[in-house]
VEXDREN-930841 format. One record per residue (C-alpha): x, y, z. Coordinates in steps of 0.02 Angstrom, whole numbers, padded with zeros to 5 digits, always signed. Example, Ala and Ser with C-alpha at 12.3 -4.5 7.8 and 13.67 -1.06 7.14 Angstrom:
2
+00615-00225+00390 +00684-00053+00357 
# end
This chain:
565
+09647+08540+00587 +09822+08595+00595 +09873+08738+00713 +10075+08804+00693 +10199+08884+00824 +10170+09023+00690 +10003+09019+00701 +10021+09023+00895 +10147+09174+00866 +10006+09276+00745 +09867+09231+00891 +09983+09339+01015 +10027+09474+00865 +09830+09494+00857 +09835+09524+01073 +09975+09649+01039 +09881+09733+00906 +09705+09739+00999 +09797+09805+01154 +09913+09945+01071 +09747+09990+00966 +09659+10024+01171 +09803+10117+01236 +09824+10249+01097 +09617+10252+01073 +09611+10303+01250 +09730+10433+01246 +09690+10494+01098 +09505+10510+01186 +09568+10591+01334 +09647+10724+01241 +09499+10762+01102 +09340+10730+01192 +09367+10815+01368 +09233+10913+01445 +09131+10872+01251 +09121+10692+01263 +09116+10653+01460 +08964+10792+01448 +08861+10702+01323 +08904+10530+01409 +08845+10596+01567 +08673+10660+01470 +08648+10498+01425 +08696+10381+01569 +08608+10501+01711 +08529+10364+01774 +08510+10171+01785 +08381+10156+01639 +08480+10272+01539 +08624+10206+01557 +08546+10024+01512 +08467+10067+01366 +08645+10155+01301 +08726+10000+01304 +08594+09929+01215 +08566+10014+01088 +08750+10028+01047 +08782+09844+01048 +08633+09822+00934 +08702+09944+00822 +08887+09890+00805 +08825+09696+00842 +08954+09678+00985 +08947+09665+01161 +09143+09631+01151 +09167+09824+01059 +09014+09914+01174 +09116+09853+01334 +09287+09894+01253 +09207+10064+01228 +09160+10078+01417 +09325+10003+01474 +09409+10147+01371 +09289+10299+01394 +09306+10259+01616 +09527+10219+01570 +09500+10409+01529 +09398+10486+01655 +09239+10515+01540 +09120+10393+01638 +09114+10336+01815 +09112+10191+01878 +08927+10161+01909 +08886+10229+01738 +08976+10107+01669 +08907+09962+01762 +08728+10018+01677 +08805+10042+01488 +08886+09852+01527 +08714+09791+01569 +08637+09886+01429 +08781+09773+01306 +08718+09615+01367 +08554+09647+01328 +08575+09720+01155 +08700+09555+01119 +08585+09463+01117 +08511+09545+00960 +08662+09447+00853 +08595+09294+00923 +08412+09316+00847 +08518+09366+00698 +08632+09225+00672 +08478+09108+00709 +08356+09177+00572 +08466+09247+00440 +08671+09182+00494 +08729+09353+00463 +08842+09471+00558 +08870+09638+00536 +09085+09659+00529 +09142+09790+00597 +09333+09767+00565 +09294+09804+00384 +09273+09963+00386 +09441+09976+00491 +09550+10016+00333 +09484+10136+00268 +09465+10226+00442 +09636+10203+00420 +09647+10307+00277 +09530+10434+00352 +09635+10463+00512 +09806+10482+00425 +09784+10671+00377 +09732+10710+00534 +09854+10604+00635 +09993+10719+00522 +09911+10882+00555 +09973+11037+00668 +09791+11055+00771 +09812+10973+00919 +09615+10935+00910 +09627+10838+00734 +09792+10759+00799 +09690+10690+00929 +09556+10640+00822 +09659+10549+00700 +09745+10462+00872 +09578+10400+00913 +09531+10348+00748 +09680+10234+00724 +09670+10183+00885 +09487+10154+00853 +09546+10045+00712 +09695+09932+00776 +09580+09880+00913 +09448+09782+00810 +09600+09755+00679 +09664+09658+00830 +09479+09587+00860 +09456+09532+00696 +09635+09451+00689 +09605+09375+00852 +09460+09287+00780 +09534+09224+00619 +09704+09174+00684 +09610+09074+00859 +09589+08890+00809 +09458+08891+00673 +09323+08802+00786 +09194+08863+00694 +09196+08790+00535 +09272+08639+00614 +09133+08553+00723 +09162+08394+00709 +09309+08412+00839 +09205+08438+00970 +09086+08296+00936 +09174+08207+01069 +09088+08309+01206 +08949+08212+01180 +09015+08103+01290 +08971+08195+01433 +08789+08254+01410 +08715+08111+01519 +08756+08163+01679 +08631+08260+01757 +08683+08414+01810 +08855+08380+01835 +08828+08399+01651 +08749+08568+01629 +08929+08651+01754 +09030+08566+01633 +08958+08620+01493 +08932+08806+01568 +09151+08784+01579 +09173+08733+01418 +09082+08877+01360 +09173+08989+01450 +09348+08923+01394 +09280+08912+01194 +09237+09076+01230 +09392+09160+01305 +09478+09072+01153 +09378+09114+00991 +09347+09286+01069 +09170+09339+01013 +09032+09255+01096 +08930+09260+00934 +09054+09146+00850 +09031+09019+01012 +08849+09035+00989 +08862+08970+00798 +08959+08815+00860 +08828+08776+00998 +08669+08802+00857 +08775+08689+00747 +08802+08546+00883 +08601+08575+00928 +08571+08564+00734 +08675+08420+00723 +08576+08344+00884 +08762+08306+00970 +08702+08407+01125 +08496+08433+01190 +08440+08613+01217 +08494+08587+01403 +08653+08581+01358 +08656+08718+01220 +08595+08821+01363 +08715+08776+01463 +08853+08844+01345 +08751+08985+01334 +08774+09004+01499 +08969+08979+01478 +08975+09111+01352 +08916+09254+01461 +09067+09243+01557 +09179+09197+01432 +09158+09354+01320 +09198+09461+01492 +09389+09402+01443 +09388+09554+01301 +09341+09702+01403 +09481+09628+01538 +09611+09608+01417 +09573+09772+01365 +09576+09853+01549 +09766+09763+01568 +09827+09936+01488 +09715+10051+01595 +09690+10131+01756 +09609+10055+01913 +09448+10116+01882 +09465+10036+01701 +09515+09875+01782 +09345+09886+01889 +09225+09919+01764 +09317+09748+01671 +09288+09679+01825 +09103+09717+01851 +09068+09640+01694 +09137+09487+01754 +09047+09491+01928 +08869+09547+01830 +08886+09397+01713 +08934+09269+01833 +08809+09319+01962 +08682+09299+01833 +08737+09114+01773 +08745+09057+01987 +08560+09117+01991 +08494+09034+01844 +08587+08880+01882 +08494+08865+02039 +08327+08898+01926 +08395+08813+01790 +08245+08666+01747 +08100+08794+01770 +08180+08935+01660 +08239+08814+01511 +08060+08722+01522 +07975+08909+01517 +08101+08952+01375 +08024+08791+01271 +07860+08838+01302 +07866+09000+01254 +07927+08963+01081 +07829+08796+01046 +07660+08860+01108 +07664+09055+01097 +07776+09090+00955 +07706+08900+00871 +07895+08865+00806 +07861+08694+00746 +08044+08649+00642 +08156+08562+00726 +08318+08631+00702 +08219+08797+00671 +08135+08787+00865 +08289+08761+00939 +08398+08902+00883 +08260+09006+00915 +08245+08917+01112 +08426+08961+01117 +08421+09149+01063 +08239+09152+01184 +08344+09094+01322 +08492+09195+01303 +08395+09354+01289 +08277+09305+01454 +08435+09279+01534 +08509+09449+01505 +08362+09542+01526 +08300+09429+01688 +08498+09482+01754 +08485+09669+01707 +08300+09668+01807 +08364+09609+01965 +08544+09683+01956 +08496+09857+01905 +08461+09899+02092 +08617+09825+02151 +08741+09938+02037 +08804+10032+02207 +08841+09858+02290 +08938+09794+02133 +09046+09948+02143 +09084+09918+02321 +09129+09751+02279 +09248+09773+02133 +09318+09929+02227 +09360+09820+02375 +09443+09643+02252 +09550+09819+02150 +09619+09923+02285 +09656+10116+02224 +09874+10117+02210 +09923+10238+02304 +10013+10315+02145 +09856+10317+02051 +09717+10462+02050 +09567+10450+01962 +09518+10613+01893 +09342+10645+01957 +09237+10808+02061 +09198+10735+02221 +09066+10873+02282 +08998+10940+02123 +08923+10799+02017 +08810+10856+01882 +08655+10986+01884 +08648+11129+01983 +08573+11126+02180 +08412+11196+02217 +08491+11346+02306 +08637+11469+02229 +08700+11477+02407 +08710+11248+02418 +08784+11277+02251 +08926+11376+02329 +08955+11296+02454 +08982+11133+02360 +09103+11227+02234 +09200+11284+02390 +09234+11081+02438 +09285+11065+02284 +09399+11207+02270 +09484+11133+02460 +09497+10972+02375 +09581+11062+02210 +09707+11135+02317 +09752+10977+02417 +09804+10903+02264 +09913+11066+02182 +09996+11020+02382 +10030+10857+02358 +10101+10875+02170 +10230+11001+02283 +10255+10832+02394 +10289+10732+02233 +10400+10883+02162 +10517+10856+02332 +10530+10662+02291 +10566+10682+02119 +10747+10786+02187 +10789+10631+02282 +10750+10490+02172 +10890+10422+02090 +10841+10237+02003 +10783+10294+01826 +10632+10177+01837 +10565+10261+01998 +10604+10427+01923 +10502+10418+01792 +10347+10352+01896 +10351+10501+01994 +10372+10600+01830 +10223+10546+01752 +10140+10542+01917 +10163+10721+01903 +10109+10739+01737 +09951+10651+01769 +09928+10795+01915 +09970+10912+01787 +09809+10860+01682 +09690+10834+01807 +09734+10996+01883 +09698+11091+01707 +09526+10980+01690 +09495+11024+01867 +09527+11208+01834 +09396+11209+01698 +09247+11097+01756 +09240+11215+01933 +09275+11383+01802 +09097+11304+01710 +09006+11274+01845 +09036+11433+01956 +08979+11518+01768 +08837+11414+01765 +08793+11477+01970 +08819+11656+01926 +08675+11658+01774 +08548+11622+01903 +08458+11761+02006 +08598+11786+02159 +08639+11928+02282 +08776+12042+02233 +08891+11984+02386 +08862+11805+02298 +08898+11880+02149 +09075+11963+02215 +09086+11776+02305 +09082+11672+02141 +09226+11785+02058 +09347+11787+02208 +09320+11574+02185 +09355+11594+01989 +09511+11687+02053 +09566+11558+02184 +09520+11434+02040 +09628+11487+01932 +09811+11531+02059 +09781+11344+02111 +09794+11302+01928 +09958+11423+01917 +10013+11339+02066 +10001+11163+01980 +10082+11234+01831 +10224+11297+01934 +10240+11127+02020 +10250+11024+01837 +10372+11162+01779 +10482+11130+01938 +10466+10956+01884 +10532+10979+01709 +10693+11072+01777 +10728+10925+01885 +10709+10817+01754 +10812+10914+01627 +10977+10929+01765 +10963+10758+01780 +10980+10713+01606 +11139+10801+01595 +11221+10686+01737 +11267+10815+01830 +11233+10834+02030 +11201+10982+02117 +11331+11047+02231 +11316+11018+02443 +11277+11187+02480 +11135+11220+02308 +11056+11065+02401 +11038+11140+02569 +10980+11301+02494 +10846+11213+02378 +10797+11130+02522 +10765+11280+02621 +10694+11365+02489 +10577+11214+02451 +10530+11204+02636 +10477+11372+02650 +10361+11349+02493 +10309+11197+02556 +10270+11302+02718 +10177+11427+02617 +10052+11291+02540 +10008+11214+02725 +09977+11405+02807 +09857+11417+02625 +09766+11266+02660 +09727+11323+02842 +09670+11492+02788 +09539+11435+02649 +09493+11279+02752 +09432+11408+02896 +09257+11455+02902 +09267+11602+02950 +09412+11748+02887 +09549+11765+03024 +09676+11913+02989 +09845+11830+03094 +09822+11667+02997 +09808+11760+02839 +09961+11893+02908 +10080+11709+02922 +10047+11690+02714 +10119+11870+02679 +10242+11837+02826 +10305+11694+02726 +10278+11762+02559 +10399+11892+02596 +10539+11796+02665 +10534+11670+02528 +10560+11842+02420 +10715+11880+02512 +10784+11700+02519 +10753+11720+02303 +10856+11897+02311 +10997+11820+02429 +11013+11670+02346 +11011+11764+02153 +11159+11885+02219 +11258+11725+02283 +11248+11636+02120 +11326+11764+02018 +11460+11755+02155 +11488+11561+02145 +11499+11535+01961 +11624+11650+01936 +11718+11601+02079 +11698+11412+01974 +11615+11331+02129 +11483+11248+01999 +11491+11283+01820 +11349+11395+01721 +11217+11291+01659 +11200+11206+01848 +11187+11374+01899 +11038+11394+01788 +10944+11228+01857 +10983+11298+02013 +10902+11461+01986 +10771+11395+01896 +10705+11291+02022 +10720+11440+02165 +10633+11560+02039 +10500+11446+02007 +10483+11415+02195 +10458+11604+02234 +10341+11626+02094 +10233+11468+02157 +10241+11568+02322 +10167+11727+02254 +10024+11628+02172 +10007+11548+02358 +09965+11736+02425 +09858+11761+02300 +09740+11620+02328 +09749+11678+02543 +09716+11847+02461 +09551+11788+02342 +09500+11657+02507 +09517+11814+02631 +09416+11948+02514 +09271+11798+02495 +09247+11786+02688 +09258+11946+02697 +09117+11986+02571 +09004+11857+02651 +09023+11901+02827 +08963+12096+02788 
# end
């Protein structure tokens, strides 16, 4: 078999495909499905079980443990399962994999999903051209959806055709007599056949072909078996490469889960292969040769994965420490998840509350450090570390808006249950503070945009519109730090909440001073008009971030006031 530079090239084309298809998938997700999709996941990944028996049934369906973990790696890449759920879909996968094996055994057929990919193609092209954001979305998905197993498929048919060329690795036969340094080596090569060819059901069909042929014992196929678990973990990592942390994790666990499982059966590895070959000479009374052992093969790869999934199920908290501790959070990255309010209501409308209130604190932390990120972004000056803060920003931007909207819901959700009418007046003064934390995010990406827009014209601002944008910014800043001590108080205390109008009014006066001054310094051609207009901007935006400040003190000061009478 000959295998070109070119072909080489088209292997790496097929990576760049699978990987763009990921990237503009996820995003496309993350924009549609929201609050929709991450609902319905949750619904069906509440638990352990549930989770489990989602990824099982969706590999069955779409014959792919490769695509089910893709899936996962993509829906946690955009916030819309945690990490935990998707160590119990991933399990799920590996069970439901195994499904293709008992296919390709009794009938050598395999459903492909990259055919339909074209004509998804076709179906996501209106939409990708159309003024909805929504179907926009949707058709982003759906071509996304499509260049990823476009890339699969192509990965497959441009890796060195292994497959249908068997008699290259007859040579390996060579190495089956020795013991169980024979079974680890095998379990390698496995892994490495599988991390090329890219689809652990194609590695399968060259192990039942070398069994067929009689080049390797059913020891050995099981060993490659073995090899293959890990090996098909490669996908979902390549596919994490483009993602967040948590998306690199949940790549990660995969690989953990699977090679976990292949250290403990190696350690059983006589007992469970001789069980295996009992089961399907004497129970199921498979008496064909080649026939008994693709069926011992598919009998031991599905006892693996389900043995695996029965004793690993109850460790899903301790893989999560794990992979969180090998992938550190960056610093520069935030997941977007609700720490204190995770799913169903509490037993009590008054634990319900109070949970919502953490959550509100923790809400408002992050609208203050977006202000932090705001006062780096006027000092940055490489392009590169510019634009990192930029989208760092941006990223605040959208969590604050999801953030905004899951509390909104679930306050709703606390107020249609029997509560006390200071509860009542409780809940809407939190919708309010809700929502002026939101403003105050929105104010913080818009100061962002200003910043970003002066510096695209190459001009600087002057000494003295420095010193007063400091100021100004310093007071604001000032303002968010006198808010977070007045909500985080337990109790409402009036001279804490008297230093937020305080404040409130002199950045007004700083706005009015600094307004008259401008007119004054354009026309006396200190700075020419259009800085003058960044320069505004940014002060006006300042103030106005300011006012939504006092209202939040103002929402936070009514509430304790309402639940201490």
């Amino acid at each position: 078999m000959e295998y070109s530079f070119y072909d080489f090239l088209k292997l790496l084309g097929s990576l760049a495909l699978f990987l763009y298809g990921m990237k503009i998938m996820s995003e496309g997700l993350q924009k549609f499905a929201g609050d929709r999709l991450r609902r319905i996941l949750t619904a069906m990944t509440t638990n352990r079980v549930t989770g489990v028996l989602t990824g099982m049934l969706i590999t069955a369906l779409v014959q792919s443990s490769s695509a089910t973990t893709v899936m996962v790696v993509s829906f946690v890449n955009a916030g819309l399962l945690t990490l935990a759920q998707s160590i119990g879909v991933i399990m799920g996968a590996n069970i439901g994999t195994t499904v293709t094996a008992w296919i390709i055994s009794a009938l050598g057929f395999k459903v492909d999903i990259a055919a339909f990919a074209l004509p998804l193609l076709f179906v996501g092209l209106p939409l990708l051209f159309s003024q909805k954001s929504n179907r926009k979305s949707v058709g982003e998905f759906i071509f996304g959806f499509s260049f990823l197993f476009m890339g699969l498929s192509y990965l497959k048919a441009n890796a060195p055709d292994l497959e249908q060329n068997p008699d290259m690795l007859a040579f390996l036969t060579n190495y089956t007599d020795m013991g169980f340094f024979s079974i680890i080596i095998f379990v390698l090569i496995g892994t490495v056949l599988t991390m090329i060819v890219q689809a652990s059901a194609a590695t399968m069909a060259i192990t039942l072909i070398m069994c067929a042929n009689g080049w390797i014992t059913f020891e050995i196929g099981a060993a490659l078996v073995l090899g293959e678990n890990i090996g098909t973990t490669i996908t979902a990592n390549l596919a994490a490469i483009t993602g967040n942390t948590q998306a690199r994790r949940a790549a990660l666990a995969h690989l953990v889960f699977n090679v976990f499982g292949v250290i403990w059966v190696l350690c059983l590895f006589t007992p469970f292969t001789q069980a295996v070959s009992w089961f399907v000479e004497d129970v199921m009374g498979t008496t064909d040769q080649a026939v008994a052992v693709s069926f011992k093969l598919s009998a031991f790869h599905t006892a693996f994965n389900v043995c695996n999934v029965l004793i690993l199920i109850w460790l899903v908290r301790l893989i999560e420490r794990t992979v969180c501790a090998i992938i550190p959070m960056k610093e520069q990255e935030e997941e977007y998840r609700l720490r204190f309010i995770t799913g169903g209501l509490l037993s009590t409308a008054e634990l319900s509350i109070l949970q919502a209130q953490k959550e509100i604190h923790l809400f408002a932390e992050r609208t203050h450090r977006m202000f932090g990120m705001v006062k780096d972004l006027l000092h940055t000056e490489k392009d590169d570390d510019f634009n990192k803060v930029f989208s760092r920003v941006e990223k605040y931007e959208n969590i604050s808006d999801s953030m905004e909207l899951e509390i909104a819901n679930y306050l709703n959700n606390v107020s249609e249950g029997r509560l006390s009418s200071e509860s009542k007046l409780q809940i809407r003064a939190m919708l309010r503070e809700v929502t002026e934390i939101e403003s105050i995010g929105d104010s913080c990406y818009n100061l962002a945009r200003t910043i970003n827009r002066k510096r695209q014209t190459n001009q600087e601002f002057t000494p003295k519109q420095f010193e007063h944008i400091h100021s100004m910014m310093k007071l604001t800043d000032d303002a968010l730090t006198q808010m977070m001590t007045v909500i985080g108080q337990p109790e409402h205390q009036a001279n804490e909440v008297n230093k937020s109008f305080n404040l409130e009014n002199e950045i007004n006066n700083y706005r009015n001073q600094l307004k008259n001054q401008n007119i004054v310094d354009v026309n006396n051609k200190e700075y020419d008009y259009q800085m003058g207009v960044y320069y505004m901007d940014i002060i006006a935006e300042c103030e106005k971030l300011a006012d939504y400040v006092v209202n939040v003190v103002e929402a936070s000061s009514d509430m304790k006031e309402k639940k201490a009478s």
